[in-house]
SERO-4910 file (N, C-alpha, C, O; in steps of 0.05 Angstrom, whole numbers):
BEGIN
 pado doro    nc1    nc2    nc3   cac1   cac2   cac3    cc1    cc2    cc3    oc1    oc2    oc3
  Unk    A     17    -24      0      0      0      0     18     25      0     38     27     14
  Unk    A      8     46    -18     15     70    -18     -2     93    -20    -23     96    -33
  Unk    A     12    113     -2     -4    148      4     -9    152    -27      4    142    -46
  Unk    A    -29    169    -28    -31    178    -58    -61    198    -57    -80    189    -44
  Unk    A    -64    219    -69    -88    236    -70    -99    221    -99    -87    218   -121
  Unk    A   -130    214    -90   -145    205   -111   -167    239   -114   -172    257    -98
  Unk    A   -177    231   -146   -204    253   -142   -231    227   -149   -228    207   -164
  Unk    A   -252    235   -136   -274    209   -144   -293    226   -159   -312    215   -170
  Unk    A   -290    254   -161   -315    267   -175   -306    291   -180   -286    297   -166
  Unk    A   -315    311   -199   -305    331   -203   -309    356   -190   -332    364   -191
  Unk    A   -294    371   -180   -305    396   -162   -280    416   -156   -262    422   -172
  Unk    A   -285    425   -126   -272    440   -119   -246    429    -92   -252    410    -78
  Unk    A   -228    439    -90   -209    426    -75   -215    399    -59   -202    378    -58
  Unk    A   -241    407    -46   -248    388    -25   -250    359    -40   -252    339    -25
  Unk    A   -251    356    -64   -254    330    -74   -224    317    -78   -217    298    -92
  Unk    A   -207    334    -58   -182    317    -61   -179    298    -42   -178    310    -20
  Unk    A   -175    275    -39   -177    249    -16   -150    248    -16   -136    253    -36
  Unk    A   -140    241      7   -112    225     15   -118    195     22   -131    190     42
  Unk    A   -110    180     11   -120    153     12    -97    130      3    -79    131    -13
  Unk    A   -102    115     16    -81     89     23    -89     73    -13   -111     79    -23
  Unk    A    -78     62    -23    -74     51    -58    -56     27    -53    -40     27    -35
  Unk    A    -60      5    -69    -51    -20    -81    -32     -7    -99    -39     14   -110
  Unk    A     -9    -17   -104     16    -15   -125     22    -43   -130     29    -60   -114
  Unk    A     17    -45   -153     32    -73   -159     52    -76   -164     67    -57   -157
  Unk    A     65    -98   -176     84    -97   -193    100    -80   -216     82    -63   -220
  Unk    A    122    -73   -232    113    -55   -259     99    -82   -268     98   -105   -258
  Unk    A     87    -66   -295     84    -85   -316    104    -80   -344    119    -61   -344
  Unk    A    104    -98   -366    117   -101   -382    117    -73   -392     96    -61   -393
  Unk    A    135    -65   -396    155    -34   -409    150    -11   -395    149     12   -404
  Unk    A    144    -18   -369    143    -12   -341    166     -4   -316    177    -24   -306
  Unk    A    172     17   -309    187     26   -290    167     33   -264    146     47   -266
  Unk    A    174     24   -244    170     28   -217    177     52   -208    201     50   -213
  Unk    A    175     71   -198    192    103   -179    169    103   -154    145    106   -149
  Unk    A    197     97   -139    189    125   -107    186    153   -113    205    160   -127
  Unk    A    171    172   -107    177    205   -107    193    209    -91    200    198    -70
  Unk    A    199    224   -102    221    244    -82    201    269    -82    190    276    -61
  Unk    A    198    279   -103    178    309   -110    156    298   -133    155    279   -147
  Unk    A    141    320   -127    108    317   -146    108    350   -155     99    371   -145
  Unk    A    119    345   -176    113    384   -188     84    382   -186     73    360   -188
  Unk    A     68    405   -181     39    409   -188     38    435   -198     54    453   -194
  Unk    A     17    437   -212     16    455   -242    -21    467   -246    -40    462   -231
  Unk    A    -20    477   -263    -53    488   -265    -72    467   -280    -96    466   -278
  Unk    A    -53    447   -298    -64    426   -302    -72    409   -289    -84    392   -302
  Unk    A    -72    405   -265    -75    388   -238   -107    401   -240   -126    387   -247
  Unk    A   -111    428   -235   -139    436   -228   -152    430   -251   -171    414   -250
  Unk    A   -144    442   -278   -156    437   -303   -168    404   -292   -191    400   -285
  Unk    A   -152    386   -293   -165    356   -287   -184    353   -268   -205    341   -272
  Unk    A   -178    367   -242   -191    361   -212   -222    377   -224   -237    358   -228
  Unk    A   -229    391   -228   -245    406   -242   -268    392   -262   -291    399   -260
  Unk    A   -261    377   -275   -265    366   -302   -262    378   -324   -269    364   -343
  Unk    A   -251    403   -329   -243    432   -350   -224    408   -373   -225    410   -397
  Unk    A   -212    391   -360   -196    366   -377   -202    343   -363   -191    336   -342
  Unk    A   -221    328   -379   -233    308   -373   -213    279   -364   -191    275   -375
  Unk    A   -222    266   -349   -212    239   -346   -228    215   -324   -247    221   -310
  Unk    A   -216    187   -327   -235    176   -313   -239    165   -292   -224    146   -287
  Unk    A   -258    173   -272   -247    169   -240   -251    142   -235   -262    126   -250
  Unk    A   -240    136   -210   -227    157   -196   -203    155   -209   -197    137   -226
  Unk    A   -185    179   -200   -163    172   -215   -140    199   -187   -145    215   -169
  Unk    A   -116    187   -202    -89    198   -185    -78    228   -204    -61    223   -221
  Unk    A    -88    261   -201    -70    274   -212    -44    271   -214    -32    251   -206
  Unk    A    -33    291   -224     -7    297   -223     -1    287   -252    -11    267   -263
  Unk    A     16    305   -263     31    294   -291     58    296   -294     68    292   -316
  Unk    A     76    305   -271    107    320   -274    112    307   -245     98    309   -225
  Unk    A    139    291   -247    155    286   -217    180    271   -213    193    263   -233
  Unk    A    184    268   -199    218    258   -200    222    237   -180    203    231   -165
  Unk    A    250    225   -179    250    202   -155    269    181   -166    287    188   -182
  Unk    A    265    151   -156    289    138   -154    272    113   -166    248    111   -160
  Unk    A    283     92   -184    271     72   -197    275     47   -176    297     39   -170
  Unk    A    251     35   -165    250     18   -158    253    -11   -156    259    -26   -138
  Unk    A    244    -15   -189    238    -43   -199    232    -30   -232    219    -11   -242
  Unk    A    249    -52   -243    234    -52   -275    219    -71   -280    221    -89   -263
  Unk    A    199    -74   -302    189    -92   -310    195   -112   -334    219   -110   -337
  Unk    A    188   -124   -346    204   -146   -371    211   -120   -393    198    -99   -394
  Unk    A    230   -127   -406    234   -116   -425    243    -84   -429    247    -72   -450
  Unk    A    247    -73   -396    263    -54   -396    291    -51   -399    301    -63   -380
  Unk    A    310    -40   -414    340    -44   -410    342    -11   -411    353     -5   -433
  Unk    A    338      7   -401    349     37   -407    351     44   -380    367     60   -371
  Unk    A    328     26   -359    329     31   -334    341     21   -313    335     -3   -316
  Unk    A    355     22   -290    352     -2   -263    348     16   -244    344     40   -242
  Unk    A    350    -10   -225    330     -1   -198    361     25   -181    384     19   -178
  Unk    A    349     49   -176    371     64   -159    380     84   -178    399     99   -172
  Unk    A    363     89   -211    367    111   -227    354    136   -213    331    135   -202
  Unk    A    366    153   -214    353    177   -222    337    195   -233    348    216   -242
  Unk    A    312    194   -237    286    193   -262    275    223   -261    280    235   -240
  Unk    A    265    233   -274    239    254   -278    220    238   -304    224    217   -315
  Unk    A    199    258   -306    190    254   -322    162    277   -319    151    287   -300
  Unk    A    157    279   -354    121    289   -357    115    266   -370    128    253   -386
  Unk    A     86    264   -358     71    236   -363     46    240   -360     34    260   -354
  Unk    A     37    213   -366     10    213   -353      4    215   -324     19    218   -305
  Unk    A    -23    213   -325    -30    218   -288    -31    195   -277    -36    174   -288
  Unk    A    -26    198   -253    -15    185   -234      9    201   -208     22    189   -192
  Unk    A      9    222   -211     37    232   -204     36    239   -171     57    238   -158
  Unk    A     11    245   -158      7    248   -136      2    223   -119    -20    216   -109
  Unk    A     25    210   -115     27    189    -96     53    183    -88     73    187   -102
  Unk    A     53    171    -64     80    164    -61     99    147    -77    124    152    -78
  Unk    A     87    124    -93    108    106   -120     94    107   -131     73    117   -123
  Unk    A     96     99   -158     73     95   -180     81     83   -198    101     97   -204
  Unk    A     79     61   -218     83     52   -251     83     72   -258     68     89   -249
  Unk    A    105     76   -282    107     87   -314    117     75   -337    132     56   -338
  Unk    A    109     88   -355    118     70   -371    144     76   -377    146    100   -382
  Unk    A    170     61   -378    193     71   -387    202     95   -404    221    110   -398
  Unk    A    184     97   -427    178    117   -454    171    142   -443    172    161   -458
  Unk    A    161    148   -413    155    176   -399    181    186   -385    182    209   -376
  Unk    A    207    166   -380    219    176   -375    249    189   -381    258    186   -404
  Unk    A    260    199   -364    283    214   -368    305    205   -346    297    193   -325
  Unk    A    332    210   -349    342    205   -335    353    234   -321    360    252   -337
  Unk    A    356    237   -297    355    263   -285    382    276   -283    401    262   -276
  Unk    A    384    290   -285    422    295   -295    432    307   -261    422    326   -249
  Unk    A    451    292   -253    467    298   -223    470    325   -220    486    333   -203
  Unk    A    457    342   -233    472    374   -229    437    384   -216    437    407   -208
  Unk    A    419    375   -214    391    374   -208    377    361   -186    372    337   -187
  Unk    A    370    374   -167    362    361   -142    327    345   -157    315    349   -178
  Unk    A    324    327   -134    295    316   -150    277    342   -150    269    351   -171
  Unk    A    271    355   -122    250    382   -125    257    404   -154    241    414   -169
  Unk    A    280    405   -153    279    426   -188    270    405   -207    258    413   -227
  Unk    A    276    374   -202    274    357   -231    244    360   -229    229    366   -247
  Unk    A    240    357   -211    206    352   -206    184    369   -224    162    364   -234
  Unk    A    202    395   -221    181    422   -233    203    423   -258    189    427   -277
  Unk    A    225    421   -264    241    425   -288    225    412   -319    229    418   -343
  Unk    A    207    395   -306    193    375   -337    175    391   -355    180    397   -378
  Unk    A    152    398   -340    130    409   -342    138    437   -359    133    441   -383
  Unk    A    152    457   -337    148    473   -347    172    485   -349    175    509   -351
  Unk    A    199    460   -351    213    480   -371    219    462   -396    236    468   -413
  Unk    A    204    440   -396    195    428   -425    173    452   -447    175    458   -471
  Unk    A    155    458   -429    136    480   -439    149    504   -448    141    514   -468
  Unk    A    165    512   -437    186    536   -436    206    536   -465    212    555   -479
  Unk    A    214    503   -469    225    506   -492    205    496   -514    212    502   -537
  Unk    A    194    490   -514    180    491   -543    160    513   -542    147    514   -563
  Unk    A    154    531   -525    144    555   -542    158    575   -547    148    592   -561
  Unk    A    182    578   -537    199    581   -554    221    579   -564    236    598   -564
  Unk    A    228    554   -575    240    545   -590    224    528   -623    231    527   -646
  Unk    A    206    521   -612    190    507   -640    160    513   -639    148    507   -660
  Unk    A    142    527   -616    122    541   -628    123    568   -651    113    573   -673
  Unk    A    149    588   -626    152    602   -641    182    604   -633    191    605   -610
  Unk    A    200    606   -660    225    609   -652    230    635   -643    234    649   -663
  Unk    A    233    649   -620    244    672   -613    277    673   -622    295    656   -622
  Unk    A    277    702   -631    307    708   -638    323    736   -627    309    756   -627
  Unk    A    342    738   -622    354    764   -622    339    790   -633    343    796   -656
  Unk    A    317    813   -613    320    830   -623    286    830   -627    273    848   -635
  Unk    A    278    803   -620    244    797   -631    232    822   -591    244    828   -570
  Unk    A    205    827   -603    193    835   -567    174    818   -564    156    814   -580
  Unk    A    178    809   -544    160    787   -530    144    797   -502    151    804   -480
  Unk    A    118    795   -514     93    793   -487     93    776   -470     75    763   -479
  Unk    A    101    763   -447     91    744   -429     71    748   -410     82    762   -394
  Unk    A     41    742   -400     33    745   -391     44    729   -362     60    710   -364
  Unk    A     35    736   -338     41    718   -318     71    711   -315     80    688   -315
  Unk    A     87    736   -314    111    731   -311    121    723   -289    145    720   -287
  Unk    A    106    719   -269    122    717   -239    114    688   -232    118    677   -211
  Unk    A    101    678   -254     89    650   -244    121    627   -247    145    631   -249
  Unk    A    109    612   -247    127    585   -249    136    589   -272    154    605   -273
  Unk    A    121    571   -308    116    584   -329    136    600   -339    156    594   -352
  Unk    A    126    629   -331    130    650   -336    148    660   -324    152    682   -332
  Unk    A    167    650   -301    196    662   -297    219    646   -320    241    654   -328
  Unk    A    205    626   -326    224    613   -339    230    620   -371    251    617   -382
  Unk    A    197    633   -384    196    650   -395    215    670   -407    229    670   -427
  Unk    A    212    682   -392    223    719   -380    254    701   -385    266    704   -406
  Unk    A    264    685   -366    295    683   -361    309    673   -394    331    681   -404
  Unk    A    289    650   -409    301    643   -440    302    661   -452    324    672   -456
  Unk    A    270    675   -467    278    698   -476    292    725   -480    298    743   -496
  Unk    A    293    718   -456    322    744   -450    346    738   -454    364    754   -459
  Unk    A    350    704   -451    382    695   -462    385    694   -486    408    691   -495
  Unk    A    361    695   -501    362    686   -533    355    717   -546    348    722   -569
  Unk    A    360    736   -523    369    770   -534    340    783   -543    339    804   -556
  Unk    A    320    771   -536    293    779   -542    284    811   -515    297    817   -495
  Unk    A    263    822   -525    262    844   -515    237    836   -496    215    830   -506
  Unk    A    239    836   -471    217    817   -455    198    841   -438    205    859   -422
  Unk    A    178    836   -448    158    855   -432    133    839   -414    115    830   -428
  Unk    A    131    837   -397    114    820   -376     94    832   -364     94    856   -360
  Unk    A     77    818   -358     54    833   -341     46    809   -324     41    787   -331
  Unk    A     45    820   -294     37    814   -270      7    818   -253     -8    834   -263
  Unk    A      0    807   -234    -25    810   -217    -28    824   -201    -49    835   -196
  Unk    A      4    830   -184      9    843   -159     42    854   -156     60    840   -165
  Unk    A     47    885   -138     52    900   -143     79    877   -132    102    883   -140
  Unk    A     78    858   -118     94    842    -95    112    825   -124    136    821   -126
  Unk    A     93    819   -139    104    797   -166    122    819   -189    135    809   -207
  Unk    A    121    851   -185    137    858   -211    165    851   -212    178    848   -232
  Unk    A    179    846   -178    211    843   -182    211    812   -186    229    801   -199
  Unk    A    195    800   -178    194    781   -195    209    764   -213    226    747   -212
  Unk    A    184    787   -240    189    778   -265    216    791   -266    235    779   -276
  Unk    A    219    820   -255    246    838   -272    272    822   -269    291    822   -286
  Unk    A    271    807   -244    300    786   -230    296    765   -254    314    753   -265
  Unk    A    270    763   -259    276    733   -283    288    748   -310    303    736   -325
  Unk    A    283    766   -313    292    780   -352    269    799   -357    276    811   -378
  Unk    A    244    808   -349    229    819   -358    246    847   -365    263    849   -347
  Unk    A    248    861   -376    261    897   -376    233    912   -378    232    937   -375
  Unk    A    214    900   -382    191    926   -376    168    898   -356    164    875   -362
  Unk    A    156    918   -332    131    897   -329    110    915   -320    116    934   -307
  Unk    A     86    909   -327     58    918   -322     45    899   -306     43    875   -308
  Unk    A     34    921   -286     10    913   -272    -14    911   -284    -25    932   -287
  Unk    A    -27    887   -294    -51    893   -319    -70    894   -294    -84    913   -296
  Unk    A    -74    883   -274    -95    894   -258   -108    917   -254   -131    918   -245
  Unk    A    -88    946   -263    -78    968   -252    -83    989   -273    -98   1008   -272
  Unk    A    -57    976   -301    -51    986   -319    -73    980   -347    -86    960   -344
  Unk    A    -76    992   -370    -78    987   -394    -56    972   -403    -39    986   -414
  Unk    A    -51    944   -404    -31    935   -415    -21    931   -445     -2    918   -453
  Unk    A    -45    951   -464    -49    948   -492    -32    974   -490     -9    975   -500
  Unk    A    -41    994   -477    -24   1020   -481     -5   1022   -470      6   1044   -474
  Unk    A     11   1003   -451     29   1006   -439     47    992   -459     69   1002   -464
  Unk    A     39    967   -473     62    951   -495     68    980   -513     91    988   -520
  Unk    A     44    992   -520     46   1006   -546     75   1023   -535     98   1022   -546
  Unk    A     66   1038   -511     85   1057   -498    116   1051   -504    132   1063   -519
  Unk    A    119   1024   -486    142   1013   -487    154   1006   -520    178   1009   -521
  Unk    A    143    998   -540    151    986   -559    144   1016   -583    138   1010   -606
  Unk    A    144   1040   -576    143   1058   -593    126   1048   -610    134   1049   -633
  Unk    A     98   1037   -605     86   1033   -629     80   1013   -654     63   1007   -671
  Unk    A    116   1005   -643    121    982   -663    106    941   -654    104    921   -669
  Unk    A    100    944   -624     82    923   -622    102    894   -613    127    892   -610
  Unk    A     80    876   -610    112    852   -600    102    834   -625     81    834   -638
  Unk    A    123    819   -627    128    795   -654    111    766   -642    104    747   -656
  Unk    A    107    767   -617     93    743   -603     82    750   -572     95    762   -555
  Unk    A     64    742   -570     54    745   -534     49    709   -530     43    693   -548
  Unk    A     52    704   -506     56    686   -489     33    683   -477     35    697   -458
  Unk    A     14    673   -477    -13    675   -456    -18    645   -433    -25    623   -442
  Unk    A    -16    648   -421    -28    625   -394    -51    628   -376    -60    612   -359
  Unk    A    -58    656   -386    -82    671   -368   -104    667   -378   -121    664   -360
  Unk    A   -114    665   -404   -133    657   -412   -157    690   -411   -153    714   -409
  Unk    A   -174    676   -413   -197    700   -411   -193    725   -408   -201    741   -425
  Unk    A   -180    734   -386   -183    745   -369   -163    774   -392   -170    798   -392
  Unk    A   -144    764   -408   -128    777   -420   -129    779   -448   -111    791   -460
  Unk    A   -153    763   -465   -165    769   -487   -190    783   -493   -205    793   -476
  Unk    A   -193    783   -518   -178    793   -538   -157    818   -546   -148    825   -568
  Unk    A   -154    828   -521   -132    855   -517   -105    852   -521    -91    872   -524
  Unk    A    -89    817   -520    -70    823   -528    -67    811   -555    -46    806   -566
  Unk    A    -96    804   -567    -87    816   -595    -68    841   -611    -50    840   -628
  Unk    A    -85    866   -595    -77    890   -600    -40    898   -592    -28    918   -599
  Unk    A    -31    879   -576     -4    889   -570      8    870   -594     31    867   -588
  Unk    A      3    858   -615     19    846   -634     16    858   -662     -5    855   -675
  Unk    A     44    875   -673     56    875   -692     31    858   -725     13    842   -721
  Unk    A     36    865   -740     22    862   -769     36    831   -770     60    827   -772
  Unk    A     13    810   -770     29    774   -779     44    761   -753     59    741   -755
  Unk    A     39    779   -725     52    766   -700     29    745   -695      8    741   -707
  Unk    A     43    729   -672     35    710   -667     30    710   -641     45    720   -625
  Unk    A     -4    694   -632    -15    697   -604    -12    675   -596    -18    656   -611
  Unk    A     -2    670   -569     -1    636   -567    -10    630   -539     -1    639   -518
  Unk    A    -27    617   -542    -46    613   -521    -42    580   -505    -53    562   -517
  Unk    A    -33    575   -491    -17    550   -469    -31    549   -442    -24    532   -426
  Unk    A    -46    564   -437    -61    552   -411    -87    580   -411    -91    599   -427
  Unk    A   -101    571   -389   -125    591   -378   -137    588   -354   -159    579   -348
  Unk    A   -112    600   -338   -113    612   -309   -133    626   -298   -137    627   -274
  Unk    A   -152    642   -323   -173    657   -305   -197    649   -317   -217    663   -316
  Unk    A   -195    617   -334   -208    606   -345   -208    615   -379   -195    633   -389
  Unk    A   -222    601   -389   -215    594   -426   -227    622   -443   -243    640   -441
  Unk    A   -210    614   -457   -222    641   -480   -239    627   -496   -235    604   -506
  Unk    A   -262    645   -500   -285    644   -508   -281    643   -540   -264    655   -552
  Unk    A   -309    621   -555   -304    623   -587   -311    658   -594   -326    673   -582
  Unk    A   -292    662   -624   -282    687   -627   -291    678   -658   -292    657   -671
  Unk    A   -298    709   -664   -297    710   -698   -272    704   -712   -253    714   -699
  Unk    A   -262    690   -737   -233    691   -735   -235    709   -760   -221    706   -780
  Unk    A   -252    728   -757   -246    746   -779   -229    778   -761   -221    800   -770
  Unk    A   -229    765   -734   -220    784   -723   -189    789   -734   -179    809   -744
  Unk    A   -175    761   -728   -148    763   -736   -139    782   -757   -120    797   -752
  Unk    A   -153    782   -781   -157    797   -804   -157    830   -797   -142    848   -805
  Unk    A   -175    830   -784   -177    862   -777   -150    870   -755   -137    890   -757
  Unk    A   -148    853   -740   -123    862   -726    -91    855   -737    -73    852   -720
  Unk    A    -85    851   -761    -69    852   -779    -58    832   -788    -33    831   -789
  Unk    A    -80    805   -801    -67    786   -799    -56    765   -788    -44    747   -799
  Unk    A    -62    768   -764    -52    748   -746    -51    716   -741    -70    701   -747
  Unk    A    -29    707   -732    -29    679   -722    -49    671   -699    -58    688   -683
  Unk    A    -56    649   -700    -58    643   -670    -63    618   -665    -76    604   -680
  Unk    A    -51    607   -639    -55    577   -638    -52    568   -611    -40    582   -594
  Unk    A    -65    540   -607    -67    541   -576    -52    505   -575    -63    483   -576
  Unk    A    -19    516   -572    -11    481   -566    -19    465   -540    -36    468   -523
  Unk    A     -2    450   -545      0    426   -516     31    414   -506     46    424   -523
  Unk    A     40    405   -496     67    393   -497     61    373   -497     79    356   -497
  Unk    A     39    364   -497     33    330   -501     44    321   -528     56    301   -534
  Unk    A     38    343   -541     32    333   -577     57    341   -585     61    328   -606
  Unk    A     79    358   -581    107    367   -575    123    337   -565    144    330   -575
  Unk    A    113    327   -550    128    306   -538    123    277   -543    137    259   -534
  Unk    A    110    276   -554     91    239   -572    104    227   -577     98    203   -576
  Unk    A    135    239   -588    151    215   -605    169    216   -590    178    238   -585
  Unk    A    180    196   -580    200    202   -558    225    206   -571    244    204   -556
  Unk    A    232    211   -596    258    229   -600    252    259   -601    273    271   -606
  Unk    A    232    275   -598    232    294   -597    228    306   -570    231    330   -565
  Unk    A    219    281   -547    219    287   -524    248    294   -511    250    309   -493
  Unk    A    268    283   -521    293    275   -514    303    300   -522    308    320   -509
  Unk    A    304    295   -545    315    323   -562    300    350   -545    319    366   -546
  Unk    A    288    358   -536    276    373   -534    285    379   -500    283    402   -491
  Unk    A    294    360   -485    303    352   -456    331    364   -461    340    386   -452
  Unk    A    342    345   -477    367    362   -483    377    393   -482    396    403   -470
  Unk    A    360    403   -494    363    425   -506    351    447   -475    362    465   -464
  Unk    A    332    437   -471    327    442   -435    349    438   -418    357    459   -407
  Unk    A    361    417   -413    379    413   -396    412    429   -399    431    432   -383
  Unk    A    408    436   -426    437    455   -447    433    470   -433    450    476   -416
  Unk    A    407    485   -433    400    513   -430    408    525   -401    416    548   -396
  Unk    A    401    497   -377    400    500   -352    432    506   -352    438    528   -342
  Unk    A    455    489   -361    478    486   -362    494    512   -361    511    519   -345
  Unk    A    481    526   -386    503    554   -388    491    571   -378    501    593   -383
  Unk    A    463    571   -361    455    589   -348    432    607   -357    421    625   -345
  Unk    A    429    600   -376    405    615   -395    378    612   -375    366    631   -365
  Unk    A    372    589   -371    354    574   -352    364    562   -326    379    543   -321
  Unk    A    346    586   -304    354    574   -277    330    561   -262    309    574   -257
  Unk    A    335    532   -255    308    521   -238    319    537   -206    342    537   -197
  Unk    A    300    546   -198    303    562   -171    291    527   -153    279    509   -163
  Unk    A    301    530   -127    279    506   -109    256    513   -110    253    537   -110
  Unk    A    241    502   -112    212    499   -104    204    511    -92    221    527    -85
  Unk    A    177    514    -80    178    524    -53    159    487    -48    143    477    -64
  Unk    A    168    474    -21    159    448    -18    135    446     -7    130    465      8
  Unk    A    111    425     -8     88    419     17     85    385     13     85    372     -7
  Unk    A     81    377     41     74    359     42     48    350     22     29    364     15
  Unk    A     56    318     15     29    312     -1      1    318     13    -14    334      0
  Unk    A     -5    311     28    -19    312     46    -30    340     45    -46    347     63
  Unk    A    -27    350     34    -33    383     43    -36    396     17    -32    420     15
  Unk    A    -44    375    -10    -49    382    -29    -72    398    -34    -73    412    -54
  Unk    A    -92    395    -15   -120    407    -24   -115    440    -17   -120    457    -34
  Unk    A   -105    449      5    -91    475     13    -72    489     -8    -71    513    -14
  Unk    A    -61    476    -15    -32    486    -48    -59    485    -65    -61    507    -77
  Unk    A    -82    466    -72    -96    475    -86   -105    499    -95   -100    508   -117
  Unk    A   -121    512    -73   -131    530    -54   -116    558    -67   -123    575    -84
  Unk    A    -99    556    -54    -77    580    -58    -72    578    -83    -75    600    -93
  Unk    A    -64    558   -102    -53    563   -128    -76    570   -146    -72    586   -164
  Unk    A   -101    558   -142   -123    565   -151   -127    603   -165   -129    617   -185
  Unk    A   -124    602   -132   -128    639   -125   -108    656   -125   -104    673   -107
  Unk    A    -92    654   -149    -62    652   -150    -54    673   -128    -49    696   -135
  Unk    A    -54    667   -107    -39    670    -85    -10    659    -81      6    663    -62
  Unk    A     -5    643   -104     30    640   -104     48    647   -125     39    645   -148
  Unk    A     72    655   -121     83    653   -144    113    633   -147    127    624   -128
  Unk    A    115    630   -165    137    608   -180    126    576   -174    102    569   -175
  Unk    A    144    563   -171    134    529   -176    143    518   -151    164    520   -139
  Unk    A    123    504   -149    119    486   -124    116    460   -133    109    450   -154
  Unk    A    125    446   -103    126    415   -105    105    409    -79     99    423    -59
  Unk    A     95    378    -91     83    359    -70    105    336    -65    113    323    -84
  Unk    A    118    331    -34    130    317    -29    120    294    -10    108    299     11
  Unk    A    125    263    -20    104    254      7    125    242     27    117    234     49
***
C-alpha cells in the first residue's frame, strides 16, 4: 500500500482524498519510482475540475521525480537506484507509481529531485514555445503574460538569453521584481494598468512579434492588439479560465494574425523529440540561460490547501508535493 491523492468526482479542492492505494508490480515496459517530488501545475486543477476530462477515480499529477525501484520485462534503459523525472501521464500524486519507461528521463546529477520535479513540465513547456512554437530570436519583443508565475519566470529568463526584448505583465505589485530578476526589462500591472497602451508605450508603437498567454480570458482579446502586423498569439493555458469562441475574422482586422493554442503533449509523442527537446532544456540550464530556482515544498498531504492557494493565484513560482 501506498499514500496517494485520488479525485472520485469533479469539483472544488475538497474532492481531493488522501487515501491508502494498491501498487503492484511494474508491468511489461514498465518502470517502478518512489517520489522524491510531485511538481503540481494548473493542469492538476484543469483535471480536478473536469475543465480536462478523465476517468475516476483517478491519481493527478503529470510531472515528478525520484528513484527507480523495480523494472518490468523488457526494460534495458532503466535499473533499480536511477535517477528519473518525467512528464507523463496521471498518476503523479502518490508516493510510488508505474510508468511506462517511454515517460521517462534520466535526471542529470547537477539537479536536485524538487527542481527535476518542476524542471519537466514547465521548462519542457518553456522550450518549445519558444523554440518550436515560435522560434524567438535576437532583437524579436516578447509579451509574457504571468511573468512571476512558475511558467512565466522561466519565460522571461530564456527569452532574455536568446536577446529577445521581454515585456511582462503581473497581478500584484509584490510579483513585478519578480518577473524583472527573471529577464522581464519592462513589467505591467494589468490589474492596474492598460496593458495594450502600456506595450504600445514601451515598444514605440512598433508592437511585440509574439505574446505568451497562460491567463486565458481574463487577458483576451486585448493582447491581440499588443501584436505587430502577422505576429503570433499563443495561447498555453487559462488561469482565469478559457477564451471564449471568437470571430476569426477578427485576426484579419487586427493585422493578420497567427494564433494557436498548443500542448506539450503533442510536442512530446515521439520520444525522439521528447529527448531532443530535454536536451536542449537541460543545455540551456547548463550555461545558465535557464535557472530552476527550489521549489517552494508541501507535504502531499496538504495538497487540497496548495490547491486552494494556487487556484487563487496567491502564489508565485513552482511548487512541489512531497510525500
Amino acid at each position: 500500500m501506498v499514500k496517494a491523492i485520488r479525485v472520485h468526482e469533479p469539483g472544488s479542492a475538497e474532492v481531493l482524498r488522501y487515501e491508502d492505494i494498491e501498487l503492484p508490480p511494474p508491468g511489461e515496459g514498465q518502470v517502478q519510482i518512489r517520489h522524491r517530488a510531485i511538481g503540481l501545475n494548473f493542469i492538476d486543477i484543469y483535471r480536478r475540475t473536469g475543465a480536462y476530462p478523465a476517468d475516476y477515480p483517478f491519481i493527478p499529477g503529470h510531472e515528478g521525480a525520484g528513484e527507480v525501484v523495480a523494472v518490468g520485462s523488457g526494460v534495458k534503459t532503466f535499473k533499480a537506484g536511477d535517477r528519473v523525472a518525467y512528464v507523463g501521464p496521471l498518476g503523479g500524486y502518490s508516493a510510488a507509481r508505474n510508468i511506462p519507461a517511454s515517460d521517462l528521463l534520466h535526471l542529470p546529477k547537477s539537479l536536485t529531485f524538487t527542481q527535476g520535479a518542476v524542471a519537466m513540465l514547465k521548462g519542457l513547456t518553456a522550450q518549445y514555445l519558444l523554440r518550436r512554437t515560435f522560434r524567438v530570436k535576437e532583437g524579436h519583443r516578447v509579451l509574457i503574460h504571468a511573468g512571476a508565475g512558475g511558467t512565466g519566470q522561466l519565460l522571461c529568463q530564456w527569452a532574455n538569453a536568446l536577446g529577445a526584448r521581454v515585456i511582462a505583465t503581473v497581478g500584484s505589485p509584490e510579483k513585478v521584481e519578480i518577473a524583472r530578476k527573471a529577464g522581464a526589462r519592462d513589467v505591467i500591472l494589468y490589474n492596474e494598468e492598460n496593458f495594450v497602451e502600456r506595450v504600445r508605450d514601451i515598444t514605440h508603437g512598433k508592437l511585440c512579434d509574439v505574446v505568451y498567454d497562460g491567463v486565458g480570458r481574463a487577458t483576451f482579446p486585448a493582447s491581440l492588439d499588443c501584436l505587430r502586423p502577422m505576429g503570433m498569439f499563443v495561447s498555453f493555458g487559462s488561469a482565469s479560465g478559457p477564451i471564449d469562441a471568437f470571430d476569426i475574422g477578427l485576426l484579419t482586422l487586427k493585422g493578420s494574425l497567427y494564433v494557436t493554442r498548443p500542448s506539450l503533449f503533442t510536442y512530446i509523442a515521439k520520444r525522439k523529440d521528447y529527448e531532443a527537446m530535454a536536451e536542449d532544456l537541460f543545455h540551456a540550464i547548463k550555461r545558465g540561460h535557464v535557472t530552476i530556482e527550489e521549489p517552494q515544498a508541501f507535504p502531499l498531504a496538504q495538497a487540497r490547501a496548495v490547491h486552494e492557494a494556487l487556484e487563487s493565484r496567491r502564489t508565485a513560482g513552482a511548487i512541489v508535493l512531497v510525500p
